[in-house]
C-alpha positions as CSV (number, residue, x, y, z in Angstrom):
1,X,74.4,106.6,87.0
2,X,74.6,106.5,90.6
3,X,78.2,107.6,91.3
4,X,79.9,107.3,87.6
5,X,79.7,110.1,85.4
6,X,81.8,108.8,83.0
7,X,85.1,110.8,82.9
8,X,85.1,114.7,81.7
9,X,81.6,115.6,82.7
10,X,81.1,119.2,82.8
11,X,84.8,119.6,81.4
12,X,84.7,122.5,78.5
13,X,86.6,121.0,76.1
14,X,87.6,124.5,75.1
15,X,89.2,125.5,78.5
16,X,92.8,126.7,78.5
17,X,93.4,124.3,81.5
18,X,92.0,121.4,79.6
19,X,93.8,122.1,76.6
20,X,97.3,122.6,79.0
21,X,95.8,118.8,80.6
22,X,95.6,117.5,76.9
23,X,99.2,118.4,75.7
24,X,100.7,117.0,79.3
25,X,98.9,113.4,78.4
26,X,100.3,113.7,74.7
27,X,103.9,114.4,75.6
28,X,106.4,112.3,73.4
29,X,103.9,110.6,71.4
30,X,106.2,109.4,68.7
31,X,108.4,107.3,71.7
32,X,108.4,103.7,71.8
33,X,106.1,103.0,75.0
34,X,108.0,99.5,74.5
35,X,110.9,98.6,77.0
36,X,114.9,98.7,75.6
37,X,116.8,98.4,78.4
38,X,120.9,100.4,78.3
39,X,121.8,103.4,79.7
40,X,124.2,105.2,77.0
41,X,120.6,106.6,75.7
42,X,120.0,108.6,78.9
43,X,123.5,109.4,79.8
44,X,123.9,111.0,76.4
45,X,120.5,112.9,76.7
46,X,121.8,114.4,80.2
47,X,124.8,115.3,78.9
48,X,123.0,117.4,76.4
49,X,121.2,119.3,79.4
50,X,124.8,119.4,81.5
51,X,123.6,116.6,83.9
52,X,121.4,118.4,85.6
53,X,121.4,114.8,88.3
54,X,124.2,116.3,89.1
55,X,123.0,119.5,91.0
56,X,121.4,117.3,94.0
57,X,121.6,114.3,95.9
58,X,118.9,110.9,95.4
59,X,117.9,108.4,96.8
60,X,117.5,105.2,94.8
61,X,114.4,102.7,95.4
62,X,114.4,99.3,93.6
63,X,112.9,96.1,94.4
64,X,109.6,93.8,92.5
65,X,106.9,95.2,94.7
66,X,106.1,98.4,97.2
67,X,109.0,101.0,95.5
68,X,106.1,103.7,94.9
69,X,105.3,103.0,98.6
70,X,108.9,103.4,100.0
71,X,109.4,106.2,97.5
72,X,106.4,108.7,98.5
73,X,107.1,108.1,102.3
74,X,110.7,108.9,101.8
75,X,109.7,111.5,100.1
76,X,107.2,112.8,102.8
77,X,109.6,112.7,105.6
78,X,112.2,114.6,103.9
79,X,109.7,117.3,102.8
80,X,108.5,117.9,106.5
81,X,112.3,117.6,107.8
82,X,112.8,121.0,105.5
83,X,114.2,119.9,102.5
84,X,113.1,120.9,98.8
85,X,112.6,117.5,97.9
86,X,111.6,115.7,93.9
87,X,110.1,112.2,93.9
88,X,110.0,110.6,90.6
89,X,107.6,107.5,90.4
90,X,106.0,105.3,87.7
91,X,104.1,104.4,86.3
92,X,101.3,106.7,86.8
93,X,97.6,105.6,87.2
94,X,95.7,108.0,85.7
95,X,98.2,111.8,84.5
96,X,101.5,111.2,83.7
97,X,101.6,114.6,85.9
98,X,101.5,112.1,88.9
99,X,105.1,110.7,87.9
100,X,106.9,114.1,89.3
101,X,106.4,115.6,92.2
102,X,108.7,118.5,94.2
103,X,107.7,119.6,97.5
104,X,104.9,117.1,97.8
105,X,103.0,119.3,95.1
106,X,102.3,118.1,91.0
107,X,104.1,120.5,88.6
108,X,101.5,122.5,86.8
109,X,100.6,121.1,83.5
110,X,102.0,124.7,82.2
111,X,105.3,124.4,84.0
112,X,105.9,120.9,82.7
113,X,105.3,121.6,79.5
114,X,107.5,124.3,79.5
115,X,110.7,121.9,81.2
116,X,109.4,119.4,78.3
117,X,109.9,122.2,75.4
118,X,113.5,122.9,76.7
119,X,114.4,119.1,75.7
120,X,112.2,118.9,72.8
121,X,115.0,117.7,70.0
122,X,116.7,115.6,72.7
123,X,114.4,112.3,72.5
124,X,114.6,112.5,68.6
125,X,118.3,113.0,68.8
126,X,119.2,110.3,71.1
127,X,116.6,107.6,70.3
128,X,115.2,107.4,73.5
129,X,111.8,105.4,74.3
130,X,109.4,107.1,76.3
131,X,110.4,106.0,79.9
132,X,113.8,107.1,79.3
133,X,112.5,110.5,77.6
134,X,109.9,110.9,81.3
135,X,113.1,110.0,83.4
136,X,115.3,112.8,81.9
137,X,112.2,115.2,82.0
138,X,111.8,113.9,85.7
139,X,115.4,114.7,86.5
140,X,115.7,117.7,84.7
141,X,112.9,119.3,86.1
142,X,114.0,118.3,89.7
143,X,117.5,121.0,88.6
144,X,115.1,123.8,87.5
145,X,112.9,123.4,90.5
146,X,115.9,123.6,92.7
147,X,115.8,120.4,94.2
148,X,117.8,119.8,97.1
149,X,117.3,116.0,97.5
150,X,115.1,113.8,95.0
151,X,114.1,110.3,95.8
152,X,114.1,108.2,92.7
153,X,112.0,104.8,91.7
154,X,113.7,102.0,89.7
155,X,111.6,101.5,86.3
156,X,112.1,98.0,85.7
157,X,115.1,95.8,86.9
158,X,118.3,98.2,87.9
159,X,121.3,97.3,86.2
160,X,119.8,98.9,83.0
161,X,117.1,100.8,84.2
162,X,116.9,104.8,83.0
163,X,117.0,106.1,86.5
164,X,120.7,103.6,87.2
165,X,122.7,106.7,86.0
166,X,122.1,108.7,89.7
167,X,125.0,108.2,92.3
168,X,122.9,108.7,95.6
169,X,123.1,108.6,99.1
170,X,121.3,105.6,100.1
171,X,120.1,102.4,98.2
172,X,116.7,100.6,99.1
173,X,115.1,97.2,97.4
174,X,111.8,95.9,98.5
175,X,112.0,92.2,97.7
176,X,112.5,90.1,94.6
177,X,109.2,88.0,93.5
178,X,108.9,86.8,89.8
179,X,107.7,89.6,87.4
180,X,109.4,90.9,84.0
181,X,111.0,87.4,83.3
182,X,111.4,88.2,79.6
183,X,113.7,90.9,80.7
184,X,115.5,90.1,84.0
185,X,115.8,86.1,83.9
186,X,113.5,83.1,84.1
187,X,114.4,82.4,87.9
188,X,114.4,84.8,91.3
189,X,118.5,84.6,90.9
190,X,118.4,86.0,87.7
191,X,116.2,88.4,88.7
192,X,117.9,89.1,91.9
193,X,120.8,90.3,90.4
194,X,119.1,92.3,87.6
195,X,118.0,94.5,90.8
196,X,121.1,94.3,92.6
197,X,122.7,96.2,90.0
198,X,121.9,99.6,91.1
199,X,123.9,98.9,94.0
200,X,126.9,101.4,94.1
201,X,130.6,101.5,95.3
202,X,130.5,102.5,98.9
203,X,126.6,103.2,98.9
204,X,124.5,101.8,101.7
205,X,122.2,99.1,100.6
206,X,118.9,98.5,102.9
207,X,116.5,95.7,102.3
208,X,113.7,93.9,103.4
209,X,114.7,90.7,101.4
210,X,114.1,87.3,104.0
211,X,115.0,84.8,101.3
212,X,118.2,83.3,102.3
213,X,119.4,82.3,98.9
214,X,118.5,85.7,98.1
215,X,120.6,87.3,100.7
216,X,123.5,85.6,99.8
217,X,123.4,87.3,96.1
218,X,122.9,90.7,98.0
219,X,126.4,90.3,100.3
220,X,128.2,89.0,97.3
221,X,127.6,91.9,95.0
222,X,127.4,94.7,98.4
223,X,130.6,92.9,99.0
224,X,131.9,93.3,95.7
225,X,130.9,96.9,95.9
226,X,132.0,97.8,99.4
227,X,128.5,98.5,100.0
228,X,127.1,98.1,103.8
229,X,124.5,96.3,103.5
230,X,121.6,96.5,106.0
231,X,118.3,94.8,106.6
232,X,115.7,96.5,108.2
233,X,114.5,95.7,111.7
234,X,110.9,95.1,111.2
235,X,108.3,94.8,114.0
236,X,107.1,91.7,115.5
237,X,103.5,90.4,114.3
238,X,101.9,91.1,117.7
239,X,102.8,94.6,117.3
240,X,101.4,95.4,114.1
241,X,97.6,96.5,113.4
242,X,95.8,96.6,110.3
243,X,92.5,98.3,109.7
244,X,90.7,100.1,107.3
245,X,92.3,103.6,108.1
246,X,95.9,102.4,107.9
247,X,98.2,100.6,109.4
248,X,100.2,100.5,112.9
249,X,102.8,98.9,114.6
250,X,105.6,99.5,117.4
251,X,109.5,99.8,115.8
252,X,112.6,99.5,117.8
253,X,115.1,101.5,115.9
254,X,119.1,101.8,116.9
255,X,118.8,106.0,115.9
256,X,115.8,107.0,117.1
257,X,114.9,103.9,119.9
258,X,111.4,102.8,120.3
259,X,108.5,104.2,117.6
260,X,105.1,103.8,117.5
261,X,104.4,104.4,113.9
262,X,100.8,105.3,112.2
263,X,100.7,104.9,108.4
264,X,97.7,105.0,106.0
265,X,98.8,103.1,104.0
266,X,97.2,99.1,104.2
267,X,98.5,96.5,104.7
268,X,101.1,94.0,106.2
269,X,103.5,94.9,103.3
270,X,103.0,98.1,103.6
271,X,104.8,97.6,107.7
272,X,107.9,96.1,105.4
273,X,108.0,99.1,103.0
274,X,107.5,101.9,106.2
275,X,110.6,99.7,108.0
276,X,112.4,100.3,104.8
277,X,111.9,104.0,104.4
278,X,112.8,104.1,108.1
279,X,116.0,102.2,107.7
280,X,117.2,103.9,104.8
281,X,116.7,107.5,106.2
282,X,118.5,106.0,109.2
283,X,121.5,105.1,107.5
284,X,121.4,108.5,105.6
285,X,124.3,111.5,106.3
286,X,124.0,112.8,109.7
287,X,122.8,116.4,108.4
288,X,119.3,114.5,106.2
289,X,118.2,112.2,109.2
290,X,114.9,113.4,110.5
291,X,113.9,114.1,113.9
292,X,112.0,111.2,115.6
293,X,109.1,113.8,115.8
294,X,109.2,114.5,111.9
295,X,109.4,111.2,110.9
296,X,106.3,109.7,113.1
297,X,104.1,112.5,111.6
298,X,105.2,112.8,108.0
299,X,104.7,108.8,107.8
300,X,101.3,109.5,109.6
301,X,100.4,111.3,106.6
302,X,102.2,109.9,103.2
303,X,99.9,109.8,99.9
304,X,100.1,107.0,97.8
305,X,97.2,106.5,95.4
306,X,95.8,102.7,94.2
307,X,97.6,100.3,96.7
308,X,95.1,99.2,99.1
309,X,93.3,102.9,99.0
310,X,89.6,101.9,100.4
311,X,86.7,104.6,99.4
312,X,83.4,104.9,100.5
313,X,81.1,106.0,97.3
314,X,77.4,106.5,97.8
315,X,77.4,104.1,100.3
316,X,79.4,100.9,98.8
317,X,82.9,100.4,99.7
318,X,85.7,100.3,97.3
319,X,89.1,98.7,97.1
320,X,91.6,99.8,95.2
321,X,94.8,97.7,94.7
322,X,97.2,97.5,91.4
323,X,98.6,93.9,92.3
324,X,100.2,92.9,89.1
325,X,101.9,90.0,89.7
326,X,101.3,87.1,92.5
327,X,103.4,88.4,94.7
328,X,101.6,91.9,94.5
329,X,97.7,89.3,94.7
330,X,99.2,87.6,97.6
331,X,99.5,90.8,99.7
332,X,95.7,91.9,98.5
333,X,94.4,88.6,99.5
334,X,96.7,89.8,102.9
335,X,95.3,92.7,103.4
336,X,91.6,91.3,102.5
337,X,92.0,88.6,105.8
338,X,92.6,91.5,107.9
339,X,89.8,93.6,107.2
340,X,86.2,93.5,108.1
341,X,84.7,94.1,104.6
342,X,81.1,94.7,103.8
343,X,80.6,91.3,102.1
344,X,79.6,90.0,99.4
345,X,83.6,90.9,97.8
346,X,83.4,91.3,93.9
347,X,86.7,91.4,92.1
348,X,87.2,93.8,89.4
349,X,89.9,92.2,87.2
350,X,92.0,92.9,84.1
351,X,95.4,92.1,84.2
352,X,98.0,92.6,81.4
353,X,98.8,89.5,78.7
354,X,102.2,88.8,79.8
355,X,101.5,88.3,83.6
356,X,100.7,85.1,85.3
357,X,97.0,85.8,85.3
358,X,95.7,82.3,86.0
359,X,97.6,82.0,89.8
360,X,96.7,85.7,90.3
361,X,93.4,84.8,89.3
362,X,92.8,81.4,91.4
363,X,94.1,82.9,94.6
364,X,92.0,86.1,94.2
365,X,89.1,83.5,93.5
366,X,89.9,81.8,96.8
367,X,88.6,84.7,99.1
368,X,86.4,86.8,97.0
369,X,82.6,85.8,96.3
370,X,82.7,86.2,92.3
371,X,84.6,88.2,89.8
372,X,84.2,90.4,86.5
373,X,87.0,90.1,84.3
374,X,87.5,92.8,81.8
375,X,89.5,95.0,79.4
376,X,91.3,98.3,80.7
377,X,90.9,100.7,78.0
378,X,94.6,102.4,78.2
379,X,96.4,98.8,78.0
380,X,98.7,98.9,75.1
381,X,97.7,96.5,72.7
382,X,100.4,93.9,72.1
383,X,100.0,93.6,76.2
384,X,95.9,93.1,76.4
385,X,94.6,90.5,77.5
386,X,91.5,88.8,76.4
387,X,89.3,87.8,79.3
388,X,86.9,85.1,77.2
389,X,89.9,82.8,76.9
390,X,91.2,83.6,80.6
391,X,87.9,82.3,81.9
392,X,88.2,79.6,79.0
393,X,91.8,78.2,80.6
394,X,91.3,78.9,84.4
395,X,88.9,75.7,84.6
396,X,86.3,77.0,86.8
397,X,83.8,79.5,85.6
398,X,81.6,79.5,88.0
399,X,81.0,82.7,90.1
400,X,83.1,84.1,87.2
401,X,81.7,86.6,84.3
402,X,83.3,88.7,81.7
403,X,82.6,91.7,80.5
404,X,84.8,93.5,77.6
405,X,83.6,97.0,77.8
406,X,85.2,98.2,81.0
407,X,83.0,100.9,82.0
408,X,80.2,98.5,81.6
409,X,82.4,96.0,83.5
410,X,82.0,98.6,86.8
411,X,78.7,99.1,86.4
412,X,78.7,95.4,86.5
413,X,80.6,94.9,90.0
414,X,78.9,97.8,91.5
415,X,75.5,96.3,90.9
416,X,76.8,92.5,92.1
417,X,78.5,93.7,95.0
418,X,75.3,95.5,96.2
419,X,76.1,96.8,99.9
420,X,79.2,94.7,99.5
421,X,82.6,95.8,98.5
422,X,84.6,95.9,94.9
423,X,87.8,95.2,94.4
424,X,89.5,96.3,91.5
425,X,92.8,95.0,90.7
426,X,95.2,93.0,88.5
427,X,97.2,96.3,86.9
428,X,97.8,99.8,87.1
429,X,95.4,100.6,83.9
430,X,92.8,98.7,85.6
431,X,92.7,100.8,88.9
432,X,93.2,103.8,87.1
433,X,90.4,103.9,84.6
434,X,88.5,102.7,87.5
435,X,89.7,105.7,89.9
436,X,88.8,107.9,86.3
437,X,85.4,106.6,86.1
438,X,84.2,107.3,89.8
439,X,86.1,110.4,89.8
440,X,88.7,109.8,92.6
441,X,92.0,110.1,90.2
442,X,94.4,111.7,92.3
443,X,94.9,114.8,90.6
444,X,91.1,115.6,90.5
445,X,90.8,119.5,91.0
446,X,94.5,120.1,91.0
């Protein structure tokens, strides 16, 4: 098959390395992958390792949308400005090796199964669920690597989110859209102040929230923290280019004056969450701010796999994008306006159950020429989806088919699209076991 091979191809199932690979996917396999929100789990787990969170300062990144974003290019500025830096992310799209990073560099599956072995009665003991069991792990491993600074990516919510038991330097939240309404409220308010409550006495808060409703919840509860809060200065529209190679734009800054900053990563969004990172390593201690020279080129070359991340394979353009909610579609369909893509567009689509499928769906529908709807194979059951009914309740099936098997389901878009371009999206499984399939996961060959 012309550019699938279908995963493991070649892989000697035999290999040391693949059998280390193995044992890294299986880790805490008798953990709840369900969500129970509460801290007392985790803080009694690190207490049981001596609070290894402890032995470093963090950076906390919350918000709905663009936290991995912020994260890795916090994390890539800090590394060039000469700082043993941990970045802790989730989830992961294809290895759960992805989720920890030190020194811009993937543990080895060897060395993390040896940090996993050192806490091995600790999930049993303390009934964790297997977030909060990756976060200690995460954490811990950032105190045996020797860690100087770790920048740190809010699960779900804040207020009683795993990683809400750091004490860091600097807080950042992207935005508040609708997502998780079963677990942080039924209205942006309610949801708003879920987030907000990894704000901390005294801590610097930086945003790029615009709501005004919103922003009146975040200087009541910075208030009630004595937090400064901050809102990042963001560029004006005229000054900000998207293409296919990344994105640019010019930033007037109060530290470092004007900037003209290069990012690959796409998007218009992706201009709020490189302000962000900016801001917040602005308003960090005098002796962790960057160099206006360090900062331009780390920024200029941040990794962050599966948001807007365009390929070219055997001649057909990809685009991958894990837009969950329709907040996260409304930033695709963004980025889709401002690129010059080989047409006709084919959507690749599975989204999980509990999303709001049918408005990500009909605004995905509104600039792409048709769309496969399918199953991603690592979706937790009580979460799938079923893509029959979907097309069944969205009311318009034309230019729509469905296709269960999701390796089939590629082949499918591949084959529509023709010289065109796929899009796959609607969740993290879906770009994932897409990036698996064409052999572009980002830990291929390391």
């Amino acid at each position: 098959m012309d550019g699938i091979t279908g995963g493991q191809e070649g892989q000697d199932i035999r290999s040391d390395s693949y059998i280390l690979d193995h044992r890294v996917e299986g880790l805490f396999p008798s953990l709840s992958s369900g969500i129970c929100l509460g801290l007392k789990r985790t803080r009694d787990a690190l207490k049981i390792l001596a609070n290894p969170h402890h032995s470093y300062r963090t950076i906390h990144v919350g918000g709905t949308n663009g936290k991995g974003s912020v994260a890795s290019t916090l994390a890539a500025v800090l590394e060039m400005a000469g700082f043993r830096t941990g970045c802790y992310t989730s989830p992961h799209l294809c290895s759960f090796r992805e989720r920890i990073r030190v020194s811009g560099k993937f543990l080895t599956p060897k060395r993390l199964l040896s940090l996993a072995e050192d806490m091995a009665d600790i999930p049993g003991r303390c009934g964790l669920t297997f977030f909060e069991a990756a976060t200690i792990l995460g954490l811990y491993a950032f105190e045996q690597e020797g860690v100087e600074i770790a920048v740190v990516e809010v699960g779900l919510g804040g207020r009683l989110d795993a990683t809400n038991v750091i004490t860091p330097e600097v807080t950042g939240i992207t935005n508040i859209a609708m997502d998780h309404s079963d677990y942080l409220g039924s209205s942006l308010q309610e949801i708003a102040r879920e987030k907000l409550g990894i704000v901390k006495p005294h801590v610097p808060l930086i945003t790029t929230e615009s709501d005004p409703a919103l922003l009146e919840i975040f200087r009541e509860v910075t208030s009630q923290n004595k937090a400064p809060l901050v809102r990042a200065k963001t560029p004006a529209a005229n000054h900000v280019s998207i293409h296919a190679d990344g994105t640019s734009f010019h930033l007037e800054t109060d530290k470092w004056g004007a900037l003209q900053i290069e990012t690959p990563l796409i998007g218009r969004h992706q201009v709020l969450n490189t302000c962000l990172a900016i801001e917040m390593l602005a308003q960090m201690p005098v002796e962790l701010r960057p160099q206006s020279d360090v900062l331009r080129a780390a920024v200029a070359g941040v990794k962050h796999f599966g948001r807007n991340q365009i390929e070219v394979i055997d001649g057909r353009t990809w685009l991958f994008d894990v837009a969950h909610n329709p907040a996260g579609t409304d930033s695709l369909i963004d980025t889709i306006d401002s690129l010059d893509l080989p047409r006709p567009l084919v959507a690749l689509v599975g989204v999980l159950g509990d999303k709001d499928w049918k408005t990500m769906i009909s605004s995905l529908m509104s600039r792409v020429d048709q769309a496969v709807l399918t199953q991603p194979p690592s979706v937790p059951f009580e979460r799938c989806w079923n893509p029959e009914n979907v097309e069944k309740n969205l009311g318009v099936t034309e230019h729509l088919r469905v296709e269960k098997d999701f390796e089939q389901a590629v082949l499918q878009a591949r084959t529509d699209a023709g010289n065109g371009t796929v899009v796959v999206t609607g969740s993290v499984h879906t770009v994932g076991s897409a990036l698996q399939i064409l052999n572009k996961e980002p830990l291929r060959g390391v």
